[in-house]
C-alpha positions in Angstrom: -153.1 -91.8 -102.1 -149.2 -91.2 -103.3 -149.0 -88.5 -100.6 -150.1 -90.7 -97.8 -148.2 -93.7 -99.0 -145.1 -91.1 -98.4 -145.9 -89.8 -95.4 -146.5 -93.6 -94.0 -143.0 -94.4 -95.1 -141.1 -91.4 -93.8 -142.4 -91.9 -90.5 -141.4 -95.9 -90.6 -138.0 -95.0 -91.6 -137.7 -92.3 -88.6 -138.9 -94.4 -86.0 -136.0 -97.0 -87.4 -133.8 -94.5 -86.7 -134.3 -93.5 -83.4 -134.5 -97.3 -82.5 -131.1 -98.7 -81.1 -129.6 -100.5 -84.3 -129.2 -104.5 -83.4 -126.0 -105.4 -81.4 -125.0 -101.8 -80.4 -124.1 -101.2 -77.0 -126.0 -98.7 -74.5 -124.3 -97.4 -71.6 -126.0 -95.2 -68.7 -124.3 -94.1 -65.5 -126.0 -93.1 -62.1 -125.0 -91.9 -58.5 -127.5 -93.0 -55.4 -126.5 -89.6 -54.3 -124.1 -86.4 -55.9 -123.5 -85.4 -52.3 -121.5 -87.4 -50.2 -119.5 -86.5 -46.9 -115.7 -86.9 -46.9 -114.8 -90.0 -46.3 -118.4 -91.9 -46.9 -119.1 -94.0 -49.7 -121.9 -93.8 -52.1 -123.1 -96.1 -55.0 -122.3 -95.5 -58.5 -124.8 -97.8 -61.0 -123.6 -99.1 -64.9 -125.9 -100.1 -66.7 -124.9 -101.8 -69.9 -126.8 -103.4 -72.7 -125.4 -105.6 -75.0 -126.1 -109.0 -77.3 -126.3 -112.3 -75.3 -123.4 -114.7 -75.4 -120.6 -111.7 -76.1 -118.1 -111.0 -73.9 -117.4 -106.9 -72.7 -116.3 -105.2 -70.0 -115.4 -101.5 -68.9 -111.9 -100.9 -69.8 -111.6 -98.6 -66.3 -111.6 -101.8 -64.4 -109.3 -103.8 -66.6 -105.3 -104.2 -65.7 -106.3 -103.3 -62.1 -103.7 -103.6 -59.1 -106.3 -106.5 -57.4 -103.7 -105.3 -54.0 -105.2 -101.7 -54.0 -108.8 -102.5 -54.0 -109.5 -99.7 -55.9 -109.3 -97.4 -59.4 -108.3 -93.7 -58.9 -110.2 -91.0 -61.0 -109.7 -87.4 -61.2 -106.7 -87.3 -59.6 -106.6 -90.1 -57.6 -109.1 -88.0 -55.7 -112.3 -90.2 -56.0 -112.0 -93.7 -55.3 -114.0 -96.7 -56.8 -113.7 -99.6 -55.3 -112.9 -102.9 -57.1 -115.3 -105.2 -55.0 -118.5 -104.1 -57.4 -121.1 -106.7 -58.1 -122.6 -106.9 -61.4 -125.8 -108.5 -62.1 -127.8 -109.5 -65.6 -131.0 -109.2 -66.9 -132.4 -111.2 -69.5 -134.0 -108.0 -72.1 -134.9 -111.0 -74.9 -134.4 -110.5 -78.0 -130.9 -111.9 -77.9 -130.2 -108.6 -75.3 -128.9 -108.3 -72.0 -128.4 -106.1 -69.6 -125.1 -105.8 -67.1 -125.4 -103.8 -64.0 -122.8 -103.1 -61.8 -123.0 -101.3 -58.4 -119.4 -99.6 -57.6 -118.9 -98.0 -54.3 -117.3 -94.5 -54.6 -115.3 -93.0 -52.3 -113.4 -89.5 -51.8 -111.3 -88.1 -49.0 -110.8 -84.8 -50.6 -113.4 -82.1 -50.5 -114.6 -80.5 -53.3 -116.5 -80.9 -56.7 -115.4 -83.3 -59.3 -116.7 -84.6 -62.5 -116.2 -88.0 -63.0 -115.3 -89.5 -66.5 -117.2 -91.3 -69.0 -117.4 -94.6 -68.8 -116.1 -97.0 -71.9 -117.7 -100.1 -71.9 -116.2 -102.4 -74.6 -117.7 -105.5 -76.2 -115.9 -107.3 -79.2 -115.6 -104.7 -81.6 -118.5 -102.2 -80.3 -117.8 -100.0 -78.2 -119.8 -96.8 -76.4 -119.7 -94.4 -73.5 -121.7 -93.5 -70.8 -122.9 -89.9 -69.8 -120.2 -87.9 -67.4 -121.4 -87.5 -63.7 -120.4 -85.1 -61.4 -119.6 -85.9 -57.2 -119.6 -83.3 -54.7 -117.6 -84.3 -51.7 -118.5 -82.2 -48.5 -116.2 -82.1 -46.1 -116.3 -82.7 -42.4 -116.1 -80.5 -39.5 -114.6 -81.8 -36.5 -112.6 -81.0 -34.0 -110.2 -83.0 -31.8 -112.4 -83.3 -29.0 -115.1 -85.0 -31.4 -115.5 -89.0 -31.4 -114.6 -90.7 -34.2 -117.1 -93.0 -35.3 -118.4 -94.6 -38.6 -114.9 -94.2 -40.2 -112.2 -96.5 -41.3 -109.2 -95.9 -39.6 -106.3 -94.3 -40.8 -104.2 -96.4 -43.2 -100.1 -96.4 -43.9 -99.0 -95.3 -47.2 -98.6 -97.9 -50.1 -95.1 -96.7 -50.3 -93.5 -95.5 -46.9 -90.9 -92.8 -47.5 -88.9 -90.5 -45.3 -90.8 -87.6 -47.3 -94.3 -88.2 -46.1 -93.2 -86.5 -42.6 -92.5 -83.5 -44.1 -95.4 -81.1 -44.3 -97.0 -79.6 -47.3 -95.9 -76.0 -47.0 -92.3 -77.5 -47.6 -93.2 -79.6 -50.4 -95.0 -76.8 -52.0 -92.5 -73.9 -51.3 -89.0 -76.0 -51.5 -87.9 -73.4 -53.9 -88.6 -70.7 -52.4 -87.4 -71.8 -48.9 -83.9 -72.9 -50.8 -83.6 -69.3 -52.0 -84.1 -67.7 -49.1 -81.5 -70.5 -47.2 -78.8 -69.0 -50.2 -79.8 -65.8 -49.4 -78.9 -65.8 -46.0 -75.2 -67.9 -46.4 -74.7 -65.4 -49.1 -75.0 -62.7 -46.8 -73.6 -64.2 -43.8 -70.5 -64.4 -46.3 -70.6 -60.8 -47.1 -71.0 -60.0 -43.5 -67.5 -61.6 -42.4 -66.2 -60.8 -45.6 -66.6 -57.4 -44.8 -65.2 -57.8 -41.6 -62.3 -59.4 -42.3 -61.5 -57.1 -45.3 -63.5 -54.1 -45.0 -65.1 -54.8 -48.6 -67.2 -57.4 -50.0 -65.9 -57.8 -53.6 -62.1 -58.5 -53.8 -60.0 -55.8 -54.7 -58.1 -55.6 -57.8 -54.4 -55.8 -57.0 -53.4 -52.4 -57.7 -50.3 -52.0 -60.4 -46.6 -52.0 -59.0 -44.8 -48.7 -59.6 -42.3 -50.7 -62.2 -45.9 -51.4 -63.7 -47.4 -48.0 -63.6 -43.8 -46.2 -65.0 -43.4 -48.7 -67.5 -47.0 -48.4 -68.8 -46.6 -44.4 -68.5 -43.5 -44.8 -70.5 -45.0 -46.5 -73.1 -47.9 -44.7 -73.5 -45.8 -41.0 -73.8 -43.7 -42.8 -76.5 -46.7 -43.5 -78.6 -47.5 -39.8 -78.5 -44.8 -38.8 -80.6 -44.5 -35.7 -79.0 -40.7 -34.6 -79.4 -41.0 -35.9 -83.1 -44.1 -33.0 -83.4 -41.9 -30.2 -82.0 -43.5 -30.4 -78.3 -40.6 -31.0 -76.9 -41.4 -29.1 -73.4 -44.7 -31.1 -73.1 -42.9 -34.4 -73.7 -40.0 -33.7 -71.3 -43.0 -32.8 -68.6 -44.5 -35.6 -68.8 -41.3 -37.6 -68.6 -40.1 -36.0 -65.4 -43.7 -36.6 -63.9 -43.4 -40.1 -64.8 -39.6 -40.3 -63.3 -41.0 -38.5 -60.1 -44.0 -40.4 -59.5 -41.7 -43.6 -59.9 -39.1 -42.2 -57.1 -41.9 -41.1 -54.6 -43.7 -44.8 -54.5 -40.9 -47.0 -54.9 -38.0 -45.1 -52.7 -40.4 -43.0 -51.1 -38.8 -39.5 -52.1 -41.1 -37.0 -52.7 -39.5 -36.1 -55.9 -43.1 -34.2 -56.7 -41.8 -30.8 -54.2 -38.3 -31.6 -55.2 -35.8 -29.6 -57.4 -33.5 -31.4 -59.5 -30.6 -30.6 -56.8 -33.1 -32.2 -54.1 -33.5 -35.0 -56.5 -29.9 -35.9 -56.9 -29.0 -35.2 -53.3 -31.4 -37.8 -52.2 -30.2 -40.2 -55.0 -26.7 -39.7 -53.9 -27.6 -41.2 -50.0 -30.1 -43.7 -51.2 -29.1 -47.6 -52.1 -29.3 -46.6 -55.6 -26.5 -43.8 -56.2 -24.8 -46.1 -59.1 -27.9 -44.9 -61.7 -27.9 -41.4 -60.7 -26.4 -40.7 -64.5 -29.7 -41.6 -66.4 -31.6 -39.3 -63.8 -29.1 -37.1 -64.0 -29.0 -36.6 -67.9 -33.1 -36.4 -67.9 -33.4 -34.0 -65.3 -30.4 -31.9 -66.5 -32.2 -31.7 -70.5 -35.6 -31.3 -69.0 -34.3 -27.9 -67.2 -33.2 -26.8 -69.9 -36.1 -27.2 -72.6 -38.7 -26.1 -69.7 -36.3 -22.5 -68.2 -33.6 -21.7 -70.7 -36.2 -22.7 -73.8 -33.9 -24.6 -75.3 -35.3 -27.0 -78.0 -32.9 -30.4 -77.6 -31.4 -32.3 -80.4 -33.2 -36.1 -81.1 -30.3 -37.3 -80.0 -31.0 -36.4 -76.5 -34.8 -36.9 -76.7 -34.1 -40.1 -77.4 -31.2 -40.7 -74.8 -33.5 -39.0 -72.2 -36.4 -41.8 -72.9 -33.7 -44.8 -72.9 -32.2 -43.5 -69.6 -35.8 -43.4 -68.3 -36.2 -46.8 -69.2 -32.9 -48.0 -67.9 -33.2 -46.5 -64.7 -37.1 -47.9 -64.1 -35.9 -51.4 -65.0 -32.5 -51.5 -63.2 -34.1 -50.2 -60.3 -37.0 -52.5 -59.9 -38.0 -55.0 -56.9 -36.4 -58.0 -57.0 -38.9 -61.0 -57.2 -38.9 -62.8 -53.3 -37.9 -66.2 -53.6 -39.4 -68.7 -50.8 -37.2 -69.4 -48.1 -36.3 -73.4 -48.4 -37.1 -75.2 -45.6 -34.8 -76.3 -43.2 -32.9 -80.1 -43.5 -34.2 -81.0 -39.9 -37.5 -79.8 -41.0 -37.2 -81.9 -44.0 -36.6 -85.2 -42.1 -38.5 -84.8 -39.5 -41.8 -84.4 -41.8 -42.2 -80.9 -40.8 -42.3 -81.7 -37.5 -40.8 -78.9 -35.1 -39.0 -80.4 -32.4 -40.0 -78.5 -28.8 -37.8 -77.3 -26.1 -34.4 -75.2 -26.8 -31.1 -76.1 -27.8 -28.7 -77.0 -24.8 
């Protein structure tokens, strides 16, 4: 008797709990058809059930733009329509239930899955189940009739941008990069032209530059001061000649000394034949006769070196002022010649 008095009560309290507890809110959702052709509009049912006398809505519809007409879903892709009815039904009990039929409308193929729905009333709440739409789209050509459609609206917000076509809106980048591409080597090409090289050239070194560098550099070698006193005066004399070659043009390189002086002594510089005179005279010496040079003249054949490079040097061109007439007439050049 225990045992059945259990059994009788277990079965009471699961039946009490598959049974909708009082107040909640049920919410169901149903298309007329899943398939629908581009363009065509099909019915989407909500049903809700909730107490009498409470006020509830789904929140999808709430804060709507009443200009539109309609509430965009998956990506603005499916369309429902604002002008729904709804309609109630007395359940008794203190129940009623809401149904609203909401066209739906799509004018992009393909399948979507339209969200659940959240109907709210006071402080219950509940979904519906999700649904899924398959748009199909429509083949026609431009010889077809156009019939059983709405016609072709203006955008809510003209813009200069809706001419342009989607390949362009989708690609921008990619077109922009090839546009830079192209100046860039348009560029190159009369760059090329022009210069015969694409990358400017590094201005090179003056010959005061490249004989005072060299000068430095053989100083820093110490070599006199380690007893390589031919090696040093060597590499002062090939300093010296490459000097004379690129800034008198004398090709001191095939020269003799003699050669050397002879040319100094018709050239504009004949004054500062001493210092090459005294380098040219030691270095014979050390590099024939093998004789090793006191520091004094080691040192005197550097300085002279030095002296001769800087005293010899191009002066800096200074910009030719322009002319008083110029200057009043606001760079103006006056035509015809004088009489």
């Amino acid at each position: 008797m225990n045992i059945k008095k259990y059994i009788m009560t277990f079965v009471a309290m699961a039946m009490l709990a598959v049974l909708p507890a009082s107040g909640a809110v049920q919410v169901k959702a149903s298309l007329d058809s899943v398939n629908v052709l581009m363009g065509k509009i099909t019915m989407l049912h909500l049903e809700a059930v909730q107490d009498k006398g409470k006020p509830g809505g789904f929140t999808i519809f709430r804060n709507t733009d009443a200009r539109k007409g309609y509430v965009g879903v998956c990506g603005d892709s499916v369309e429902l329509r604002t002008s729904f009815k709804i309609d109630t039904v007395e359940l008794g009990s203190g129940r009623i239930q809401l149904n609203y039929e909401v066209p739906v409308q799509a004018f992009d193929s393909g399948t979507y899955r339209l969200p659940e729905f959240v109907y709210v009333s006071q402080s219950d709440s509940a979904r519906s189940n999700a649904l899924t739409l398959n748009v199909i789209p429509v083949k026609a050509t431009a010889e077809d009739p156009i019939a059983g459609f709405a016609r072709v609206a203006e955008p809510e917000n003209p813009s200069v941008f809706d001419n342009v076509p989607d390949w362009i809106a989708d690609y921008w980048w990619l077109i922009l990069i090839v546009l830079l591409a192209a100046a860039a080597s348009w560029w190159a090409f009369k760059r090329y032209k022009k210069e015969g090289t694409v990358l400017r050239k590094k201005p090179e070194p003056t010959p005061y530059e490249t004989a005072i560098r060299k000068l430095k550099e053989l100083k820093a070698k110490n070599l006199w001061e380690q007893g390589r006193e031919k090696e040093y005066f060597t590499d002062l004399t090939d300093i010296l000649r490459v000097y004379l070659d690129r800034r008198f043009g004398i090709n001191a390189m095939e020269m003799t000394s003699r050669e050397i002086m002879d040319h100094l002594y018709n050239s504009d510089v004949k004054d500062k034949r001493d210092y090459v005179r005294q380098i040219l005279s030691v270095a014979d010496f050390v590099k024939f006769a093998k004789v090793r040079p006191l520091p004094a003249d080691n040192i005197a054949a550097y300085e002279n070196a030095v002296k001769f490079v800087e005293e010899t040097k191009p002066e800096p061109v200074a910009e030719e002022p322009a002319s008083a007439e110029r200057k009043e007439s606001g760079g103006k050049v006056k035509k015809g010649g004088a009489k």
